[in-house]
C-alpha positions in Angstrom: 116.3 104.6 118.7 116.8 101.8 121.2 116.2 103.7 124.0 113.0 105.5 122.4 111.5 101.7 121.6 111.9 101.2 125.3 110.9 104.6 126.7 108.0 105.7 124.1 104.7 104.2 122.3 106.1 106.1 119.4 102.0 107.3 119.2 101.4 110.4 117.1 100.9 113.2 119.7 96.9 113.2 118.0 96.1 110.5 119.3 98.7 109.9 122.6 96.0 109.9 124.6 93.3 108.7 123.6 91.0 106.1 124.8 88.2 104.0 123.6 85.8 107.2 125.5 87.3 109.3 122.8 85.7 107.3 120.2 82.2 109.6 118.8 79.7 106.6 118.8 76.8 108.8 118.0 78.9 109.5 114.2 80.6 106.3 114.3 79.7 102.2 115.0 79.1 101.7 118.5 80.0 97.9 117.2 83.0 98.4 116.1 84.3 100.0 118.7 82.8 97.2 121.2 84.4 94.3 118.9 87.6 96.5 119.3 87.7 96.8 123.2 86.5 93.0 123.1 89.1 91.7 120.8 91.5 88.5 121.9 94.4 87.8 119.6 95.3 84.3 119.6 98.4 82.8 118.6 96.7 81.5 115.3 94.5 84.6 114.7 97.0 87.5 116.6 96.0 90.4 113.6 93.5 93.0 113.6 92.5 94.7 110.3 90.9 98.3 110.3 89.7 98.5 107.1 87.8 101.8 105.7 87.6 105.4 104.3 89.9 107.6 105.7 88.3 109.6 108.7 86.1 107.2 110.1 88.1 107.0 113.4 90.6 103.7 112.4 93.8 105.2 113.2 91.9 107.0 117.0 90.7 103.1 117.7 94.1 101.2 116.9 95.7 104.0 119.0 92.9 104.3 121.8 93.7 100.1 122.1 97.1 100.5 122.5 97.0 103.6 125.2 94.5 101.1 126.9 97.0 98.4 127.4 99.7 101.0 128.1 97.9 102.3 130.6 96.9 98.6 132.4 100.8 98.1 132.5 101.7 100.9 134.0 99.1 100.7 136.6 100.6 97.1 137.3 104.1 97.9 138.2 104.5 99.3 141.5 107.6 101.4 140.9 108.3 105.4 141.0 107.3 107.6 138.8 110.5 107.8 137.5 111.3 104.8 136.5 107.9 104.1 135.3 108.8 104.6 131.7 111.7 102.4 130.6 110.1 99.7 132.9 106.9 99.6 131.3 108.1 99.3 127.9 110.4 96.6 129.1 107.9 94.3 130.6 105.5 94.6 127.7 106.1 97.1 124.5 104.0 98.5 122.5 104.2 100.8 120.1 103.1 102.6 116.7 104.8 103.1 113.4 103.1 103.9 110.2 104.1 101.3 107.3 106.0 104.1 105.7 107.5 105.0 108.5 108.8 100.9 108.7 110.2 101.4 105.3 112.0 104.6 105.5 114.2 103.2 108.2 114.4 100.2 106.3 116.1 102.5 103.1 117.9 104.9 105.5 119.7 101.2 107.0 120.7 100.5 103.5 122.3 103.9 103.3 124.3 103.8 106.5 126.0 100.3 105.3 126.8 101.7 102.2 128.6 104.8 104.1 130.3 102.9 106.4 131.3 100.8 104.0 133.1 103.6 101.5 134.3 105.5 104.3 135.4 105.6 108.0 131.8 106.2 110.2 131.0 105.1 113.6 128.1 102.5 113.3 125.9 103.6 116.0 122.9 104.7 114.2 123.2 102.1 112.3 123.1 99.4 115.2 120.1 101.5 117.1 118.0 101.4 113.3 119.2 97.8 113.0 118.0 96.7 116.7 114.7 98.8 116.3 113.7 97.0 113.5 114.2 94.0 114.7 112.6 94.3 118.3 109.6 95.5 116.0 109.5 92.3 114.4 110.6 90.2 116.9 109.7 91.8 120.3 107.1 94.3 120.4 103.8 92.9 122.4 101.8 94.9 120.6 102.0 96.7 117.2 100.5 99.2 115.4 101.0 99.2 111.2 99.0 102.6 110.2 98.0 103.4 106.8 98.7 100.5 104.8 98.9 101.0 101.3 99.6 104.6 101.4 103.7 103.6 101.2 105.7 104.5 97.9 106.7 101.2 96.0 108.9 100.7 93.8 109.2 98.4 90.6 111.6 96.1 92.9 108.9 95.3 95.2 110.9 96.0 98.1 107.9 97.6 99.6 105.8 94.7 99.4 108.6 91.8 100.3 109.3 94.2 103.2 105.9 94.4 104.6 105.4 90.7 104.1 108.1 89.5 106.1 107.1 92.0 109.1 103.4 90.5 108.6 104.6 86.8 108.9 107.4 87.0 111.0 105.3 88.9 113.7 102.1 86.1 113.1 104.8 83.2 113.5 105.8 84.6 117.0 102.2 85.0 117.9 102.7 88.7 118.3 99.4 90.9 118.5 99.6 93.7 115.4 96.8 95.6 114.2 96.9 97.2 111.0 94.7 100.1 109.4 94.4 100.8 105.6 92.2 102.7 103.5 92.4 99.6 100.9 89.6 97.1 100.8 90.9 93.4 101.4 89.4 92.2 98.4 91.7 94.5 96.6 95.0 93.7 98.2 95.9 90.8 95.8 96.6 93.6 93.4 98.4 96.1 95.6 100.1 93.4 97.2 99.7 89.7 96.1 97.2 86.8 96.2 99.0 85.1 99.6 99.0 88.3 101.1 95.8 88.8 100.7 94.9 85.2 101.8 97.5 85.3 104.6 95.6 88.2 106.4 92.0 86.9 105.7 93.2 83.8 107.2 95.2 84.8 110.4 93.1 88.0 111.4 90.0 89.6 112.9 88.9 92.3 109.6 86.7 95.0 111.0 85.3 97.3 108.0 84.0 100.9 109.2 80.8 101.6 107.3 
């Protein structure tokens, strides 16, 4: 895991190469897609919300941003070929998990301390979960969430407790994270709560895809 955070974007092979060119302006919003390529996190506003029906191109733009920068530090680091990869990802990661994604390895940690602690198991996928998670909150440049609101919750609301620590703890270290979701922000005080809601209004650029 530790090494695939440093080596990878972690970008589903659909969309690991594309660019903002990929982008169909003639069937999509030739705005959008320019307040995309223009956008500036800040350390008080470092969020970007894709919000819309599914299709509309969210996931290819949040993607086509990250390849963008990927590509800029790559060209930027005069080194061979082969060391290209783990280097890039060093100097500045970014990388792409779906929120479901975030919260599987979150339940599959769970499990492995649980094992380890009923029997004799070595802890090293445990460790490489455990330090993946946490350079996703704590390290990654910039972050893509996908599909917000499309994870399975649970009547403990580990789902949602979960999401909103990665949310604030990423905004307190001024770390650029753009997430996409199929749920209108005027509805996520119910899926999620009220200060969630206000949390993201407040602290991030909301682009809705007509």
């Amino acid at each position: 895991m530790r090494d695939l955070l440093l080596s990878s974007t972690n970008t589903p092979l659909e969309f690991e190469k594309s660019m903002y060119a990929d982008y169909d302006t003639e069937r999509g919003d030739p705005e959008i897609l320019d307040q995309i390529r223009e956008w500036k996190p800040t350390p008080s506003h470092p969020s970007l919300l894709l919000e819309g029906r599914p299709g509309l191109g969210k996931t290819l733009l949040a993607c086509a941003r990250l390849n963008e920068k990927h590509a800029r530090i790559v060209a930027s680091i005069p080194i061979p070929e082969s060391s290209l990869r783990v280097l890039r990802q060093k100097k500045c990661p970014v990388y792409f998990i779906q929120l479901a994604d975030w919260l599987g390895l979150q339940h599959r940690l769970f499990r492995l301390h649980d094992e380890m602690m009923r029997c004799d198991l070595e802890p090293t996928e445990c460790l490489e979960i455990d330090q993946l998670l946490e350079d996703l909150k704590y390290k990654v440049k910039l972050l893509v969430v996908d599909d917000v609101g499309k994870e399975h919750r649970t009547a403990s609301g580990f789902a949602e407790d979960s999401f909103d620590l990665l949310v604030r703890t990423r905004h307190n270290r001024g770390l650029a994270t753009i997430y996409t979701t199929n749920i209108p922000l005027e509805e996520w005080s119910d899926q999620y709560s009220d200060a969630m809601q206000n949390f993201i209004s407040r602290s991030s650029l909301i682009l809705t895809f007509p």
